[in-house]
C-alpha positions in Angstrom: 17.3 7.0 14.7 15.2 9.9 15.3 11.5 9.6 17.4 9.8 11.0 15.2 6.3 9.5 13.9 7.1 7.8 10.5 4.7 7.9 7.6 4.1 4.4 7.3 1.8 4.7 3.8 0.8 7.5 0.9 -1.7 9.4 2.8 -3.1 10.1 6.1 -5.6 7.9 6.0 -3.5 5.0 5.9 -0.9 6.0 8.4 -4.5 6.2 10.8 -5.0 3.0 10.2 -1.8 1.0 10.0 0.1 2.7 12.1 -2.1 1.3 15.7 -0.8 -1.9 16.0 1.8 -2.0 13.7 4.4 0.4 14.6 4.7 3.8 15.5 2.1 6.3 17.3 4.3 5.7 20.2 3.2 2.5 21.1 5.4 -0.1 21.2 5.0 -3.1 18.7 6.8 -6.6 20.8 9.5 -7.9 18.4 7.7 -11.5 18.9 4.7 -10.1 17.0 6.8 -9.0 14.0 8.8 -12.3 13.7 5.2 -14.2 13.7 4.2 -12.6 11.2 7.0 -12.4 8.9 6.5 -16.3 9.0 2.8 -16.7 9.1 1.1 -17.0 5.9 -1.2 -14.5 4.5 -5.0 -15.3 5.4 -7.3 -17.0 3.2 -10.8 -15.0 3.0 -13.4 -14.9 0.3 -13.5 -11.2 1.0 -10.0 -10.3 0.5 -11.1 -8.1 -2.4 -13.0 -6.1 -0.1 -10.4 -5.5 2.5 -7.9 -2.5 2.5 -5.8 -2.4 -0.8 -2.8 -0.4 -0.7 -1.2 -0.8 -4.3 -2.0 -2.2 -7.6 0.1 -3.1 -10.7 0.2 -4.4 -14.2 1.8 -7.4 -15.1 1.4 -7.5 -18.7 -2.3 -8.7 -19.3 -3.0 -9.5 -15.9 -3.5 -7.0 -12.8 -2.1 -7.5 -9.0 -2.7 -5.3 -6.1 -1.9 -5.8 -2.7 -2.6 -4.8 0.9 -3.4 -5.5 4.4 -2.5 -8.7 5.9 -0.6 -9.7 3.0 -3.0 -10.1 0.5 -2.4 -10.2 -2.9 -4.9 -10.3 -5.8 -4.4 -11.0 -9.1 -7.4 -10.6 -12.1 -7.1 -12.2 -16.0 -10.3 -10.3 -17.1 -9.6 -6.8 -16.8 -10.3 -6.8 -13.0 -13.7 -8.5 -12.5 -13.1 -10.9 -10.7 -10.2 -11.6 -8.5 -8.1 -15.1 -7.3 -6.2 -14.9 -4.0 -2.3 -15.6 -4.1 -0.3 -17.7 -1.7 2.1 -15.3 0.1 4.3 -16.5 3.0 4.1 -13.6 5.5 1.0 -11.5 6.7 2.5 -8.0 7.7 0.9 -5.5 5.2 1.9 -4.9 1.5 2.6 -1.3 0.5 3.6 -1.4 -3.4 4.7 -4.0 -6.0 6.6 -3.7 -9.2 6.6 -6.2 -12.3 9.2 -6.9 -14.8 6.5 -8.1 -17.7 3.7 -11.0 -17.1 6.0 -13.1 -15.0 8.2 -11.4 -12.6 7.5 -9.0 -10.0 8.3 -8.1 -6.1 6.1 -6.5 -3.7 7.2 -4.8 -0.4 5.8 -4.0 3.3 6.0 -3.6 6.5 8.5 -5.5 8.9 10.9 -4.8 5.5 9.4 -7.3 3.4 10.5 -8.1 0.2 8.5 -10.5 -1.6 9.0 -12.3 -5.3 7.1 -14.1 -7.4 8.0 -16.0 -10.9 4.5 -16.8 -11.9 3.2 -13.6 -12.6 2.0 -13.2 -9.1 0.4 -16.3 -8.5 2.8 -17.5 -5.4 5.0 -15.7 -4.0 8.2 -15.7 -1.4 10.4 -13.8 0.4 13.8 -12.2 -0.3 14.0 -10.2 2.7 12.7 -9.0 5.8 13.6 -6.5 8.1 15.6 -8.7 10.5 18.0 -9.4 7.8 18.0 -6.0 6.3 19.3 -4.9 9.4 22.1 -7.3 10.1 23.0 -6.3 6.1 23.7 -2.3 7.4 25.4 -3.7 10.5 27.9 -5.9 8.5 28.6 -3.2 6.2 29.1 -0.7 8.6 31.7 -2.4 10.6 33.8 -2.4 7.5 33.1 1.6 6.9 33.4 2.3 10.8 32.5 5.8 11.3 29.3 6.9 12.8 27.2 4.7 10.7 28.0 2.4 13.0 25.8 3.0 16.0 22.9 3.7 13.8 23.3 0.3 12.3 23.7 -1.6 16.0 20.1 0.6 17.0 18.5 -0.7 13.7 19.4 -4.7 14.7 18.2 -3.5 18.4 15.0 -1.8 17.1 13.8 -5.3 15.1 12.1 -5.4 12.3 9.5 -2.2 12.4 10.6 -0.4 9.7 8.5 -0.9 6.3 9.6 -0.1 2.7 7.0 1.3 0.8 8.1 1.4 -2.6 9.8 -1.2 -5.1 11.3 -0.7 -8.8 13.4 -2.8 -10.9 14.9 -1.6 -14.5 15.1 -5.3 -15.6 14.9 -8.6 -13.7 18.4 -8.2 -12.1 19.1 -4.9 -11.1 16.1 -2.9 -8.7 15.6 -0.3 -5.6 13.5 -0.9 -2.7 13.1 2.3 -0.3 11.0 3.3 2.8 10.9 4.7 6.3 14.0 6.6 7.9 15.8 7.2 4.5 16.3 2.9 4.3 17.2 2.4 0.7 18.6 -1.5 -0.6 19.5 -2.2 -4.4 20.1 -5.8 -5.7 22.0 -7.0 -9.0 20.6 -10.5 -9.2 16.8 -10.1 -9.1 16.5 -9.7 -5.3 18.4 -12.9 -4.6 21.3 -10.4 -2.2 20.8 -6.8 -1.0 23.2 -3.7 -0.7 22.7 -1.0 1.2 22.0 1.9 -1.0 20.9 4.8 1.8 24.4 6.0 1.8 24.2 7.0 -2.0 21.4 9.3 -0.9 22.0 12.7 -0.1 19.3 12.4 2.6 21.3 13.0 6.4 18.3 13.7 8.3 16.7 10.2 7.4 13.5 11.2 6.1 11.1 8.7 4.8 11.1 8.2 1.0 7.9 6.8 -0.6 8.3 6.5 -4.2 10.6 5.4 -7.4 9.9 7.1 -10.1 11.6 6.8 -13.6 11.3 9.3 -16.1 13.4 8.3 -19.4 16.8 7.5 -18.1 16.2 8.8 -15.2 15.4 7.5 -12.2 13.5 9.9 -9.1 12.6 9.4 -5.4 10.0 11.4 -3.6 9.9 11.9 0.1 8.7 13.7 3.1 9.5 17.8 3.5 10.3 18.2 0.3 12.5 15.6 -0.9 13.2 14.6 -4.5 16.3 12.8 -5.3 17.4 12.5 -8.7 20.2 9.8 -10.6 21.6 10.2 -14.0 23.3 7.4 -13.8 20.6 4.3 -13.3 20.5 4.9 -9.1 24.0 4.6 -9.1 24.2 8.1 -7.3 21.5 10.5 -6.8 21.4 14.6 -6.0 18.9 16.2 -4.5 16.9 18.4 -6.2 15.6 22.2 -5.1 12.0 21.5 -4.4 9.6 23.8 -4.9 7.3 21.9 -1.6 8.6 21.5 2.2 5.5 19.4 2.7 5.8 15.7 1.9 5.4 14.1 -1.7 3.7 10.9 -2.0 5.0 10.6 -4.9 5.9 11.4 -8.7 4.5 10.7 -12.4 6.6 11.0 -15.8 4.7 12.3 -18.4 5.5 10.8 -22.2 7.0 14.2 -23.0 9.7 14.6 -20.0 7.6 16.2 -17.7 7.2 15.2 -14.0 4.5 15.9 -11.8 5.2 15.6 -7.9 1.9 15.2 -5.8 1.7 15.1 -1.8 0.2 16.5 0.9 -3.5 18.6 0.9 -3.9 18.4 -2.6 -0.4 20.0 -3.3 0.9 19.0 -6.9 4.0 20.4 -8.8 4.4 19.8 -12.6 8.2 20.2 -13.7 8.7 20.0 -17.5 12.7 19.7 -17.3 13.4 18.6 -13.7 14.6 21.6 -12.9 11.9 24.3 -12.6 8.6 24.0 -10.9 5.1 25.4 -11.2 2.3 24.5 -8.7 -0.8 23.0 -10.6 -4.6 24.4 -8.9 -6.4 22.1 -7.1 -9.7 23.0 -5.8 -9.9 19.8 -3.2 -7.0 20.0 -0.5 -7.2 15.4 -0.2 -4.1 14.4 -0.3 -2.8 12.9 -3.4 -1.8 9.0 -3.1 -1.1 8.0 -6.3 -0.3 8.7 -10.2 0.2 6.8 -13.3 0.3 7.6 -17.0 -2.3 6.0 -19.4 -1.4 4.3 -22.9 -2.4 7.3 -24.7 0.1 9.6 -22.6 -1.7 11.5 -20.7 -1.9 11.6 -17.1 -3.9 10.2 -13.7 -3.9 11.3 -10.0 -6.0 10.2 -7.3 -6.2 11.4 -3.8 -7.6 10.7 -0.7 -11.2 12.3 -1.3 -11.9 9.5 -3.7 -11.7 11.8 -6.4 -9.7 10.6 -9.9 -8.0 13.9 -11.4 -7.2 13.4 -15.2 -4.7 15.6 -17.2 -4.4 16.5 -21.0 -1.6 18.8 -21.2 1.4 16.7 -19.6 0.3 17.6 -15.9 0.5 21.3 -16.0 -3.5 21.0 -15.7 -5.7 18.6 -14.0 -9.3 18.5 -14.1 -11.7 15.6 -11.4 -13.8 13.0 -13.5 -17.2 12.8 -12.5 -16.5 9.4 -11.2 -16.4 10.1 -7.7 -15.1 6.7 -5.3 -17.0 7.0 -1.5 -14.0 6.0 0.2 -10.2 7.0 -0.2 -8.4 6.1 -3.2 -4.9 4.5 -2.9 -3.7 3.3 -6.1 -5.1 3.6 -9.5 -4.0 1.0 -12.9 -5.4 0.5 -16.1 -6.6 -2.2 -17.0 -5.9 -4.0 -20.9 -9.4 -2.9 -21.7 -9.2 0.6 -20.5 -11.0 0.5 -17.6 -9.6 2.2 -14.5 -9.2 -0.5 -11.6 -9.4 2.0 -8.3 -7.9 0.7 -4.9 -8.5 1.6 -1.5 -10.2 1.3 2.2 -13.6 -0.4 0.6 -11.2 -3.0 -1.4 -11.1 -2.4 -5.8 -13.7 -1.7 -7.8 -13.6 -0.4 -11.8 -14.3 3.2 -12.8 -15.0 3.6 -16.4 -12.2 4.9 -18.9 -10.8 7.9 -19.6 -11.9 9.7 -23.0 -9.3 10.6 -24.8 -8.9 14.3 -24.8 -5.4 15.0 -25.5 -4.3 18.5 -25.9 -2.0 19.7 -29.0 1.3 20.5 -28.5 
């Protein structure tokens, strides 16, 4: 393991305020804590939609975000109003992913892996970082090798490791990555885990923050630089020659190939093949938390300024809406009625739609 500081969410804003207490910033977090709260349930509160939001999904009609504490929201009518879930642990919950209305996982700190088969309603867990640990152990004593001692140091260290990102391609097979290059893959929905670092080209460890699939492919983005690339459904990935050292957040497919990478003060990089990279002008220097492409193809960003960047031409432009959020964005979604639903520090609020203004090819 290395001592460095690990990125424990999209931005600095959040690593300010989850790492104190959590893990990290060089204070350390007693394993005691960690295994209470991987088995106390997520609190109750009437304000839950106001507290610190970290991620925020569609599942079908219905839209589900997550945060600190373990709280999940889910809303029926486009984000208006929101009902708390019932979720069995209360470390925070940094990203979800849904397979359609009914089936979707979320992931956290403490290496959480929750799942819920009522469209986020209820929810429980598949994994934690206790087990995930013993997982790499077991199958490094059958490898030997070096991987060995890292695995025995990753039991010792407990559960203080988060993922922070989750994707499945149907509702067997799916990725869940986070801090220290820790990467797991299931076949059966999340019911048993593999260890999937090893397929990474990543030997220095470094934190990987987001899945992103662009046709058949299937991308991770990372700190200094990292993008990792599979041809073959995450069966293998290569790394890719980025055109950034600093860390990406985090990576958008457009709806004609493209990929945009986003990180770090304001730094984004549109790719139209994968393969060569121009850097897209940004006048604001916030980092970049989070993308998504709207049903009419073109593209979102929204950074840690509170600003929501819009682009027409497949991400090789961006341009701010006047919409401006007082507080830092972390996850944007559209809702079924078009409306923006905007997550962050303050809690979620909705920002009005985007006008369509599609560029010509």
């Amino acid at each position: 393991m290395t001592d460095r500081t690990p990125f424990v969410a999209r931005l600095a804003a959040r690593l300010l305020i989850f790492s104190v207490g959590w893990f990290g910033l060089g204070w350390p977090v007693a394993q005691a804590e960690l295994a209470d709260v991987l088995d106390r349930p997520s609190l109750q509160t009437p304000r839950a939609a106001t507290r610190t939001l970290l991620a925020v999904a569609r599942a079908d009609q219905r839209l589900v975000v997550v945060g600190e504490r373990g709280i999940v929201l889910f809303s029926d009518d486009d984000g208006a109003t929101w009902k708390q879930a019932s979720v069995p642990v209360s470390v925070t919950l940094t990203n979800l992913h849904f397979i359609g209305r009914e089936k979707g996982w979320a992931v956290g700190h403490s290496g959480v892996v929750l799942h819920t088969s009522d469209g986020g309603k209820n929810w429980i867990k598949q994994l934690d970082g206790i087990t995930a640990a013993q997982i790499m152990l077991d199958a490094a004593r059958q490898r030997g090798g070096p991987e060995l001692a890292e695995a025995e140091a990753l039991v010792a260290d407990g559960p203080d490791k988060p993922f922070l990102d989750v994707w499945f391609r149907d509702a067997s097979h799916g990725f869940v990555v986070g801090a220290y290059g820790l990467a797991f893959a299931t076949d059966d929905g999340g019911k048993t885990w593999q260890p999937w670092s090893s397929r990474l080209p990543n030997p220095m460890g470094k934190h990987l923050y987001r899945i992103c699939w662009r046709g058949d492919e299937l991308w991770i983005a990372g700190e200094q630089g990292a993008l990792f690339r599979s041809l073959d459904g995450g069966g293998s990935f290569v790394e890719v020659e980025s055109p950034y050292e600093g860390t990406f957040f985090g990576a958008v497919a457009g709806d004609a190939g493209e990929i945009v990478a986003y990180g770090l003060r304001g730094n984004i990089f549109q790719s139209p093949d994968g393969l060569t990279w121009s850097k897209v002008a940004n006048q604001a220097e916030a980092s970049v938390s989070d993308g998504l492409r709207l049903a009419d193809g073109t593209l979102i960003l929204v950074d840690e300024a509170g600003r929501t960047l819009h682009s027409a031409d497949g991400g090789r432009t961006f341009r701010p809406l006047p919409e401006l959020q007082p507080w830092p964005v972390t996850g944007v979604a559209q809702a079924p009625d078009g409306h923006l639903i905007l997550i962050g520090v303050r809690g979620v609020t909705r920002a009005a739609p985007v006008a369509s203004t599609r560029a010509n090819p």
